[in-house]
TORPA-4810 file (N, C-alpha, C, O; in nm, 3 decimals):
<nodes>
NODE_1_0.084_-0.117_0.000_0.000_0.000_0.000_0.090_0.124_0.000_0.198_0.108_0.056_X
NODE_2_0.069_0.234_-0.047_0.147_0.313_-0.072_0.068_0.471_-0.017_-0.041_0.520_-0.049_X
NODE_3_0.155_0.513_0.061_0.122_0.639_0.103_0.107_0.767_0.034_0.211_0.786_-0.029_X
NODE_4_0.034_0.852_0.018_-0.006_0.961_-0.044_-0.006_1.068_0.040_-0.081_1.074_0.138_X
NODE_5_0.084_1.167_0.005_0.134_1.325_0.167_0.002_1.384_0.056_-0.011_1.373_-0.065_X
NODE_6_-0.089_1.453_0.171_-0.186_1.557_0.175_-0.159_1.672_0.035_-0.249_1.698_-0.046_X
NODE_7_-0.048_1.720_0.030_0.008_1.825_-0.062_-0.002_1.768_-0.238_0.002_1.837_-0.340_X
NODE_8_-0.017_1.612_-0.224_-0.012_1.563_-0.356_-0.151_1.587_-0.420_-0.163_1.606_-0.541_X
NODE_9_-0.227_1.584_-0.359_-0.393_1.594_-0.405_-0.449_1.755_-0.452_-0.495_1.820_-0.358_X
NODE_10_-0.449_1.799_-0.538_-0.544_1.978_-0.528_-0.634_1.976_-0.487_-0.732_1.926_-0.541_X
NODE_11_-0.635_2.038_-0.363_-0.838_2.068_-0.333_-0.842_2.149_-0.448_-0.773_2.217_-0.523_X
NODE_12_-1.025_2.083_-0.412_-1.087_2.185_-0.535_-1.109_2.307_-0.451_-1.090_2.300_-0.330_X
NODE_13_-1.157_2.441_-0.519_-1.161_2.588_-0.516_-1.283_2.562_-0.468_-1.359_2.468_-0.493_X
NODE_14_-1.301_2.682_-0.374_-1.479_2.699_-0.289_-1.564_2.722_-0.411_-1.485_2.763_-0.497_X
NODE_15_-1.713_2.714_-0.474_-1.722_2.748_-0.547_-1.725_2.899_-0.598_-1.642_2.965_-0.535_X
NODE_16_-1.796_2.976_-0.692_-1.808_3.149_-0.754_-1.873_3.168_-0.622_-1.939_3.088_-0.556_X
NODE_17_-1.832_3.326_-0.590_-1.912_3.375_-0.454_-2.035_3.432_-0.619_-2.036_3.417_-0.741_X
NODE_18_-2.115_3.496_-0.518_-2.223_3.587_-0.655_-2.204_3.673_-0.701_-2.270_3.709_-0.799_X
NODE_19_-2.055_3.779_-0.627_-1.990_3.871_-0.689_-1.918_3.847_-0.805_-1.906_3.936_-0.889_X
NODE_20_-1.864_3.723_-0.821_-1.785_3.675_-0.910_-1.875_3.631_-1.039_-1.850_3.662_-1.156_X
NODE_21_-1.994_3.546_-0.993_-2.099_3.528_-1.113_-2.156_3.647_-1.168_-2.193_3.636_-1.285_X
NODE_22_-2.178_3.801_-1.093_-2.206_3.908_-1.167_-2.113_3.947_-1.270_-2.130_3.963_-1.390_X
NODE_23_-1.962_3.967_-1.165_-1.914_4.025_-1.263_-1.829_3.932_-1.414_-1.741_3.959_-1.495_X
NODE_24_-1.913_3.824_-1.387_-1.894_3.743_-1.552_-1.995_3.793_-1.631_-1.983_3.794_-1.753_X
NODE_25_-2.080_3.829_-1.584_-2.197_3.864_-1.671_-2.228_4.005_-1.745_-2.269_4.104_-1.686_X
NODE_26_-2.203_3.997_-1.880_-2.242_4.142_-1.934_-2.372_4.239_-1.937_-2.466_4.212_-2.012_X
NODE_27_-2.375_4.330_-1.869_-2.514_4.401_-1.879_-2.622_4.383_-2.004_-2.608_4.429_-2.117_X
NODE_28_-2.716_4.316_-1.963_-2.850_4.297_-2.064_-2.850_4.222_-2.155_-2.912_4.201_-2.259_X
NODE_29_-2.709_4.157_-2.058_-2.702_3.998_-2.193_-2.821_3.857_-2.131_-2.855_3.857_-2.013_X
NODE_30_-2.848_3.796_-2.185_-2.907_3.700_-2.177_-2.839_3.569_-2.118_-2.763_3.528_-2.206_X
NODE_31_-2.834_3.505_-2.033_-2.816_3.426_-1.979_-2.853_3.242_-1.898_-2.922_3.223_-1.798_X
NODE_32_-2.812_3.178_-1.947_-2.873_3.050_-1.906_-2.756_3.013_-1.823_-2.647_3.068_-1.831_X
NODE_33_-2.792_2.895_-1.728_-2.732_2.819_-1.621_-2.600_2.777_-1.669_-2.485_2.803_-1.634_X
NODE_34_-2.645_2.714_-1.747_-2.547_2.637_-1.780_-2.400_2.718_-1.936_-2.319_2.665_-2.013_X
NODE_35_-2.443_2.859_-1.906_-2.375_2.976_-2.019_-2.232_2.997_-1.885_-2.111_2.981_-1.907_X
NODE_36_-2.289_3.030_-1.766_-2.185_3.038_-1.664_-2.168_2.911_-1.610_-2.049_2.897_-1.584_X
NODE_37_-2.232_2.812_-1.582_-2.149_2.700_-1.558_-2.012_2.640_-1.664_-1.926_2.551_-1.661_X
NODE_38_-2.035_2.696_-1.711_-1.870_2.680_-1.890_-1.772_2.774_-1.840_-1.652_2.770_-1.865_X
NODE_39_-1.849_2.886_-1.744_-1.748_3.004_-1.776_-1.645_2.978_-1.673_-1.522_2.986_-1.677_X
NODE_40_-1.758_2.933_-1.542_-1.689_2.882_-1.470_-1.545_2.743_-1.446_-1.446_2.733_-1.373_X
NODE_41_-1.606_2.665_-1.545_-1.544_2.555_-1.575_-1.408_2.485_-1.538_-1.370_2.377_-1.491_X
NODE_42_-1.370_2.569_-1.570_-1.192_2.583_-1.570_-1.154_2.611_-1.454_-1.055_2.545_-1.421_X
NODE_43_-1.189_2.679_-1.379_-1.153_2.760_-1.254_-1.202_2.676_-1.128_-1.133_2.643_-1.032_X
NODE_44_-1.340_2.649_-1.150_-1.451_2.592_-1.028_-1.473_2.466_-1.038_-1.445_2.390_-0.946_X
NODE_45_-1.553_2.404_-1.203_-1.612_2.307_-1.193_-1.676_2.328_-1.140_-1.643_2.292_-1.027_X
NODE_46_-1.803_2.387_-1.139_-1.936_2.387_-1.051_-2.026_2.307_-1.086_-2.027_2.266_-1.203_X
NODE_47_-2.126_2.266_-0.993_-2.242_2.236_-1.028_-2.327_2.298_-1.084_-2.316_2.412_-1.039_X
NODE_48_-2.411_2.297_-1.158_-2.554_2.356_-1.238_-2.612_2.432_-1.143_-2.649_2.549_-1.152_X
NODE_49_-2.620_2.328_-1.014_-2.699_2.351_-0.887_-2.672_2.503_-0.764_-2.735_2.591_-0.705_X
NODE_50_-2.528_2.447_-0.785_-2.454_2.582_-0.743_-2.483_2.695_-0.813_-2.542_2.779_-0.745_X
NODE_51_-2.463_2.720_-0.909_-2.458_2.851_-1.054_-2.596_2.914_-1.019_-2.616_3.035_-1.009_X
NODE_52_-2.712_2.790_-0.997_-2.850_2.856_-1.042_-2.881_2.908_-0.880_-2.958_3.004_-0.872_X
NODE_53_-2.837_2.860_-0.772_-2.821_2.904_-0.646_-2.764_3.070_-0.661_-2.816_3.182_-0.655_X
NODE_54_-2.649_3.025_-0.679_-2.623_3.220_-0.705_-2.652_3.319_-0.811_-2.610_3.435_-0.815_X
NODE_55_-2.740_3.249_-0.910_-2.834_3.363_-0.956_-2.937_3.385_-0.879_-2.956_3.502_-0.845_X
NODE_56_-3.035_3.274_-0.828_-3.099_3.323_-0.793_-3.104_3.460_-0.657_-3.179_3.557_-0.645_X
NODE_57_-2.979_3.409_-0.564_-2.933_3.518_-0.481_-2.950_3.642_-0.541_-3.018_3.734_-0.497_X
NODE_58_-2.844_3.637_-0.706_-2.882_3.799_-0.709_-2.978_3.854_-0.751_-2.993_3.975_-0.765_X
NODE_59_-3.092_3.723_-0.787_-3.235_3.805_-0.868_-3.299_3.860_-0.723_-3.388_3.944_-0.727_X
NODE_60_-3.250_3.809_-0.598_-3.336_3.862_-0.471_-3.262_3.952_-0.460_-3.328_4.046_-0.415_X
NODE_61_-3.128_3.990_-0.479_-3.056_4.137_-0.405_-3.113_4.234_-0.522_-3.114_4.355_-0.501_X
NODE_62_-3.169_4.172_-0.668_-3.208_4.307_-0.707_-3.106_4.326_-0.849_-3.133_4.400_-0.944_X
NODE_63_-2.983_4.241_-0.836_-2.897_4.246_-0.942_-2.940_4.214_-1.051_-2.914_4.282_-1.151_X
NODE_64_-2.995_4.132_-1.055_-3.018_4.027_-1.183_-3.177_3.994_-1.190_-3.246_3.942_-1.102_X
NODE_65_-3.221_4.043_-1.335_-3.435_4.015_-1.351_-3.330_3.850_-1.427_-3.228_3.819_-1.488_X
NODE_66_-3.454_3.791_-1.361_-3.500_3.633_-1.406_-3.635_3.610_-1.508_-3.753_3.621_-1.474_X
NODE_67_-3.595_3.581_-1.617_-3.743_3.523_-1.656_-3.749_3.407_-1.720_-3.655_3.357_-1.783_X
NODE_68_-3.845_3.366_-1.709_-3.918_3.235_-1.752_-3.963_3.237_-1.884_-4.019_3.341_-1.920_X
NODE_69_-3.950_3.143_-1.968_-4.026_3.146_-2.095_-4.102_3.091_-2.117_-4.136_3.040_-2.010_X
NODE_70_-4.213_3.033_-2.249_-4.294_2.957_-2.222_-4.248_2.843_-2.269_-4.332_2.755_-2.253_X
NODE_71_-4.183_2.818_-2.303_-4.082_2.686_-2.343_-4.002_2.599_-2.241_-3.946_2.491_-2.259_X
NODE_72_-4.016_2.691_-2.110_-3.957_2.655_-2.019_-3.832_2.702_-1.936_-3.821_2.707_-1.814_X
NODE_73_-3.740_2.736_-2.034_-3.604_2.797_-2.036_-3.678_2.888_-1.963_-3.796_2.921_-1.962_X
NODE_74_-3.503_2.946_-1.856_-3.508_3.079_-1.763_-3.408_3.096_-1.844_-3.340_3.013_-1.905_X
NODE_75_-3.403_3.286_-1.836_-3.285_3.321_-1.822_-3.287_3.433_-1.786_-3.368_3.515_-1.828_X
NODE_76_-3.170_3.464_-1.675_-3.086_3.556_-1.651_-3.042_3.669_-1.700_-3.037_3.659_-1.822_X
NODE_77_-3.011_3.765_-1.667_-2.996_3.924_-1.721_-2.942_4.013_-1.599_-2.991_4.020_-1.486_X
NODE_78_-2.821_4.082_-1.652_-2.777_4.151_-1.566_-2.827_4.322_-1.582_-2.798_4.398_-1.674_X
NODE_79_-2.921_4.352_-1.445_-2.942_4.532_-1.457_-2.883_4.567_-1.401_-2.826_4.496_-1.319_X
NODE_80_-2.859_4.705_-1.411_-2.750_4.843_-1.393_-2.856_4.946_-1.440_-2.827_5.066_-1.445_X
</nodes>
């Protein structure tokens, strides 16, 4: 059996705070879950679950209108 020191493994990164998911996002662009889960990708690896968690945060602080379509699709939009 072979031992493995702590330092050999990368933790993964906490995931995007919601400051970080805003400021990926361009004013009055259109947005789906899974547009910042890519962006994130590289950096985070997030979940879907996570991403749509911190939009929805900022559609309650007021940052970000959410809408629904009738197709189903949400998406995201950053106001200023």
């Amino acid at each position: 059996m072979s031992e493995t020191a702590s330092g050999d493994v990368p933790r993964p990164r906490d995931p995007p705070l919601p400051e970080e998911v805003l400021g990926r996002m361009a004013e009055n662009e259109p947005y789906v879950v899974a547009d910042l889960v890519a962006e994130f990708e590289d950096e985070y690896g997030p979940a879907r679950g996570t991403v749509r968690n911190r939009l929805e945060y900022l559609v309650d602080e007021g940052e970000v209108a959410r809408k629904k379509h009738e197709n189903g699709t949400v998406t995201y939009r950053r106001t200023e």
